[in-house]
N, C-alpha and C positions, 0 to 999 in steps of 0.2 A: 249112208250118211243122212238120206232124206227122212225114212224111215227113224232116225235118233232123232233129227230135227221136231219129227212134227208129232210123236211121242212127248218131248221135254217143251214143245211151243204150247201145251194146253193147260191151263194152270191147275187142272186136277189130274196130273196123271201120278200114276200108281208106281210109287217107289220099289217098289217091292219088284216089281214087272223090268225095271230097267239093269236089272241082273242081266237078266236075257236078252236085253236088244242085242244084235249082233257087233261087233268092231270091224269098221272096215280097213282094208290093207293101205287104206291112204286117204288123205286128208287134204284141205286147202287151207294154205297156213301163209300170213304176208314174209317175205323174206328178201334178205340179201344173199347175193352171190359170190363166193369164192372169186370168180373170173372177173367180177367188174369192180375190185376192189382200188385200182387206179384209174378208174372213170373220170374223176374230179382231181387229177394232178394237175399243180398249177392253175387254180381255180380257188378265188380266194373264199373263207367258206359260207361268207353269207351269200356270198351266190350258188351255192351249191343246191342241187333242188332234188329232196331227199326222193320225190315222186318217182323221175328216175332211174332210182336204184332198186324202190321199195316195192315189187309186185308177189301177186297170190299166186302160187303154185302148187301143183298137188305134190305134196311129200310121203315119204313111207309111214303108216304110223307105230310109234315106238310101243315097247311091250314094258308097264311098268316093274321092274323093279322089287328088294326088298325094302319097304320103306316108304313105296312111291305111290302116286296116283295117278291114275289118267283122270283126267274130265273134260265134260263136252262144255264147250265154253260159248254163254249164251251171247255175254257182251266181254268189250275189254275197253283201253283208254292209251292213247298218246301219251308217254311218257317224256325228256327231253332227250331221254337216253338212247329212246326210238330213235331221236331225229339225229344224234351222234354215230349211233351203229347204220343209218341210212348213204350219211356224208363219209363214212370212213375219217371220224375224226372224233377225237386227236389221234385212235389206231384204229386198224381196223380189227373187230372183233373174234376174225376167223382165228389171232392168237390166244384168243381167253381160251376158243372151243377143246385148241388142241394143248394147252395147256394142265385143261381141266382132266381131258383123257390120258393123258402120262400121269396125273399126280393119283388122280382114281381111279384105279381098274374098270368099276364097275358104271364109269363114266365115257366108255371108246365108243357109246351110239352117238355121244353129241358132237365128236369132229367128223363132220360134213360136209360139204362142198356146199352147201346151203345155212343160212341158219335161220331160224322160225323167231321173230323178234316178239316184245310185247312184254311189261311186267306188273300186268291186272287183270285181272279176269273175275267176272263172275260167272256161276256154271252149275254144273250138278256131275259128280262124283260119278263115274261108270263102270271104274277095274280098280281094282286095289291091287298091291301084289303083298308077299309076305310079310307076316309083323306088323300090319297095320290094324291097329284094333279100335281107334276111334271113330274113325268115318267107313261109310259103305257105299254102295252104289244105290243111290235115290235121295243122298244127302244136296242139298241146298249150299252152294259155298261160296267166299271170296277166299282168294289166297295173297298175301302179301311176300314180298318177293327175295326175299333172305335164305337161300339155299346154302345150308352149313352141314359139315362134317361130325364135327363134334368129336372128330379123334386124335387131338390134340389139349393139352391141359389148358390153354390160353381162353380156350371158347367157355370152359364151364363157369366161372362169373357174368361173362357177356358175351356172349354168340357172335355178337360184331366183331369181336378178339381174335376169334380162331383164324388165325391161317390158310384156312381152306375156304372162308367167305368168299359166297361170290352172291351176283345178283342175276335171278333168275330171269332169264328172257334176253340178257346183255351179256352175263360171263355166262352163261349155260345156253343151253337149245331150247326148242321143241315151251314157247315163250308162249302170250297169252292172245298173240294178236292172229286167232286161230282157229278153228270148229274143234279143233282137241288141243291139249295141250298135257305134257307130263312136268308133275310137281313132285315134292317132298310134303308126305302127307303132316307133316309142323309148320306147313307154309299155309295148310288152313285154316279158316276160321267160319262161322256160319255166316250166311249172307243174310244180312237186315231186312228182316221179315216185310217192312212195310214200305220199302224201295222196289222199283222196277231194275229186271237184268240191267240196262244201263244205267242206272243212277248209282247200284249198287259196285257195280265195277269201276267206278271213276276217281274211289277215294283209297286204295291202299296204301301204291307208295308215297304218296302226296302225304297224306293223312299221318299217317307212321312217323313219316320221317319230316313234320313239323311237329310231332306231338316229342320226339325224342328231342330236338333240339332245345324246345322251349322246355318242356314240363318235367322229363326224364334226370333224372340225376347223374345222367351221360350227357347232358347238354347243360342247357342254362339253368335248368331248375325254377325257374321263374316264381315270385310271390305276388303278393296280393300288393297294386301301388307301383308293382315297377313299370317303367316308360321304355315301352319296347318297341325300336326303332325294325319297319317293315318292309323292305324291298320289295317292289311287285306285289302289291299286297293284293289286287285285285285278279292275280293269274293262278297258274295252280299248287303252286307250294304256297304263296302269302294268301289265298282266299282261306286257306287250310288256316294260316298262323295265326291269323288277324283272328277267326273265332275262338281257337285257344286261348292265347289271350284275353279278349275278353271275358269268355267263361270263367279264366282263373283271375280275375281280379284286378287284372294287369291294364297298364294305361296303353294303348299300338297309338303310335304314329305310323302313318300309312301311306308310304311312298306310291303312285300311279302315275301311268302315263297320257290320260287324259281323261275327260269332263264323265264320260262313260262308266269308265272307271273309276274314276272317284264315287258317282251315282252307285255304284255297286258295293264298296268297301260301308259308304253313308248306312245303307241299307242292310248292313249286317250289323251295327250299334256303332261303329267308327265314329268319331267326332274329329280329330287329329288328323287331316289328311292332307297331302303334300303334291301338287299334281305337277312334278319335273317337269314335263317339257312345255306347261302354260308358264310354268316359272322361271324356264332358259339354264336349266343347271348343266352345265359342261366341265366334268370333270379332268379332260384332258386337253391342253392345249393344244395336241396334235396325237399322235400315233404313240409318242415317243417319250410324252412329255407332261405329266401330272400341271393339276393347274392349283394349288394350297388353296390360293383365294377363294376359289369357287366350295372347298372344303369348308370356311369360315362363313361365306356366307350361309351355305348350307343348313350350320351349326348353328347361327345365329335364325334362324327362320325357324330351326325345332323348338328354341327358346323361346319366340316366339308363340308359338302353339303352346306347350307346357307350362305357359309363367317362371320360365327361367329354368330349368331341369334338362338337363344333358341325359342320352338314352341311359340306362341301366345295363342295356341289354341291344344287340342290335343284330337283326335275323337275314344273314348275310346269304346271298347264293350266287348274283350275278356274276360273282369275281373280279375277273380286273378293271371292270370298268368303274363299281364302285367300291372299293376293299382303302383305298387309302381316306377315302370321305368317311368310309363306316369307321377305321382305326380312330382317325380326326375327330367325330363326335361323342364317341361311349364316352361316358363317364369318369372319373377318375375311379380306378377300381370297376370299375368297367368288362364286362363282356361282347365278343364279335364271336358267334357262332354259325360257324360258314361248314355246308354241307355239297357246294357244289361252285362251280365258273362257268355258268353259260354262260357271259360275256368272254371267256378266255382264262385260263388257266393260269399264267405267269403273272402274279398279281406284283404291285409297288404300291410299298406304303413310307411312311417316315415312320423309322422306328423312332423315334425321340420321343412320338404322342403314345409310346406302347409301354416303354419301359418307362419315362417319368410320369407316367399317368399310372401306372402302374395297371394295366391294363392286361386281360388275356384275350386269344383266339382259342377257340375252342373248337376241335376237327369233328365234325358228328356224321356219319354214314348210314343212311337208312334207318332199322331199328332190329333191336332183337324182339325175338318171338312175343314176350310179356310185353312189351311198349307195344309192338303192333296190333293185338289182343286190346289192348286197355286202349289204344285208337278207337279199333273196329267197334266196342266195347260204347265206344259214344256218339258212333253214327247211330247202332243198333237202337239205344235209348233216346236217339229224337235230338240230341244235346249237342252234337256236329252236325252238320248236314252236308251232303253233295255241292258241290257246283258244277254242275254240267254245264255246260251252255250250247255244244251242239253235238249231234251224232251223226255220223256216216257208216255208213254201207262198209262191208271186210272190201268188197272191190276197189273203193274206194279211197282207201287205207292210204296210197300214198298222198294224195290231197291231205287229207287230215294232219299228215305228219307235216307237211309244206306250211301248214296253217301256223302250226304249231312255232316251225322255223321262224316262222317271217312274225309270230308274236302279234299276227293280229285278230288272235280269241282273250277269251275271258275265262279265269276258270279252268274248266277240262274240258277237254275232247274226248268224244264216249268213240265205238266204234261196237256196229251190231256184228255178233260172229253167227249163231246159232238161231239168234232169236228174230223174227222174222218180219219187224217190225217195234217201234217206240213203245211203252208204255204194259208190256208185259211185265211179268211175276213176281205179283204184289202180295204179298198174305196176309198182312193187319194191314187192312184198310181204314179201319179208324184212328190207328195211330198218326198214320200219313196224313189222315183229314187233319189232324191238330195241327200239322206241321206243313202243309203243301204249300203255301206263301213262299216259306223259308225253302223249300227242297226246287221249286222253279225259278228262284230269283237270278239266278246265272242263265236261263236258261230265254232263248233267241227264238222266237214267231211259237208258234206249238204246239208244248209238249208232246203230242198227240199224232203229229203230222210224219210222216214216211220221212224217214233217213235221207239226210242230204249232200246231195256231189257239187260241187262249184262247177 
């Protein structure tokens, strides 16, 4: 592994040459274990402390595939999903693995007594196996994380359809939080030439799957003028939405949870920002018990900001803690396009503000390959950017994830695998000069400075 290491750490090394570096028979990759999957019984789960659960271990490594890739994986990022497959909740993931292995044969290396988590990577391509004719070994990559079948008539419209969707690194194995990792070589794309290994791996799933919900004709579709209400806009799915938005014309209001955060949304062209907990918004009267009021008030403070204009559009993920405030303000004719419940899953709404407002939910999961493409497609051109704001160490991996938990970063959590240090493999370096304000504005003390552990 050293020898891949310090071959792919030099920013002019010889593609052609990384045919031959050798594959070693085992890797260190962060994981959960089969055996400690009732660690946290009776354990309510914000107390749950993914760290833990979540350690590096050396694994066997996997032999690609027809179809597949290996690649050496230089950085990758904290996903939330990291921090659900850490907690063993809402299941534990050891079901996806073996799930995966009855429904596809050529899927029985992924149940394991282990699973290798993470669903971002950037890297450089090393094995190919059969049928792969786009990519080779010495290519440059990010992979987004939609591992699909595609042998089912439901997927050929939209890949998200198929049956056999899963997401890589969560319902699969052998994930990105790793020094290798195996993909499906349509899970890649090229990596953004004028980002570093972590900047570049911090925007897939994020990125994708705000870009599908907002912009995609699987999601809201958004135009030019619409008042698009943003959860979290300052962390890692709403940093992602909040620039969409703008880009496309669209008015964000820009929900945060404090002055930091507002400072950071301001900073991207935000002008609409909302900063809940300076403003005492408590959506539930207890555990049990929706508070409307506080829904109205809500409503009345966006109008406020907008000169009267209820959202068009409202970019849902926390779940249940805000889903009945999100239903309460769209618009009449209105969209709620909710992608995910890190606040919790079993949401409550008043259907009265759905159906006589005549209102939808709209369910969006990640992206298919074309949305993730036309993401990556806008980091590449300077026209999205990264928000990093901190990196740590692969050893350090459970920290990072805990971070993640407890919700007190901004942005993304990078996580170096390969790359042996911050600030490596850059290749348009003048493009990044146009753009390097915008590419560190997330980002905490730095850029520059050695990978950090609490």
């Amino acid at each position: 592994m050293k020898e891949i290491a310090d071959a792919l750490a030099s920013d002019g090394f010889d593609a052609a040459a990384v045919r031959d570096l050798p594959i070693p028979e085992t890797y260190r990759g962060a994981v959960v274990l089969e055996d400690d999957v009732e660690m946290f019984d009776g354990i309510p789960i914000r107390d749950r402390d993914p760290a833990k659960a979540l350690t590096v271990r050396e694994v066997p490594t996997p032999e690609p595939g027809p179809g597949e890739a290996l690649v050496a994986v230089m950085a990758s990022s904290i996903n939330y999903n990291t921090v659900w497959s850490s907690i063993f909740e809402p299941a534990s993931t050891f079901g996806f693995l073996k799930r995966y292995a009855r429904s596809v044969p050529s899927a029985a290396s992924h149940d394991q007594p282990f699973h290798v988590l993470g669903s971002d990577m950037s890297g450089v391509v090393l094995r190919t196996g059969p049928g792969v004719q786009r990519w080779k070994a010495g290519d440059k990559v990010v992979a987004h994380c939609l591992s699909v079948e595609l042998s089912a008539a439901d997927g050929h419209d939209d890949s998200m359809l198929d049956p056999d969707q899963r997401i890589w690194g969560y319902e699969t194995n052998y994930g990105g939080l790793a020094q290798l990792s195996l993909v499906k070589s349509n899970q890649l794309m090229p990596k953004p030439a004028h980002l570093t290994w972590e900047e570049a791996a911090v925007s897939g799933l994020v990125n994708s799957t705000a870009y599908r919900q907002l912009i995609s004709r699987n999601g809201a579709h958004i135009k030019l003028g619409d008042v698009v209400l943003i959860w979290g806009a300052a962390g890692g799915l709403g940093s992602y939405a909040t620039q969409l938005a703008l880009r496309a014309g669209a008015i964000p209001v820009c929900v945060v949870s404090s002055e930091r955060k507002a400072e950071l949304v301001r900073s991207q062209g935000a002008e609409l920002i909302i900063d809940r907990a300076a403003e005492g918004y408590r959506f539930w009267k207890d555990p049990e018990t929706p508070d409307p009021s506080e829904w109205k008030r809500f409503g009345r403070r966006i109008r406020e900001l907008t000169g009267g204009d209820d959202p068009d559009v409202v970019f849902e993920h926390p779940g249940r803690e805000t889903m009945g405030a999100s239903v309460y303000v769209a618009r009449r004719g209105g969209t709620i396009v909710t992608c995910a419940s890190t606040s919790g899953y079993r949401h409550e709404y008043d259907n009265r503000y759905l159906w006589m407002g005549l209102k939808r939910i709209v369910g969006t999961h990640f992206a298919n390959y074309r949305e993730a493409w036309e993401a990556n497609r806008l980091i590449a051109k300077g026209t999205v950017h990264p928000t990093l704001s901190a990196v740590y160490r692969l050893a350090d991996v459970g920290l990072a994830a805990r971070r993640v938990h407890e919700n007190t970063h901004s942005g993304k959590v990078g996580v170096l695998a390969l790359a042996p240090r911050p600030g490596l493999g850059v290749d348009d370096p003048e493009l990044r000069a146009r753009h390097a304000d915008a590419i560190d504005r997330f980002r905490e003390g730095d850029p520059e400075q050695t990978a950090v552990a609490d």
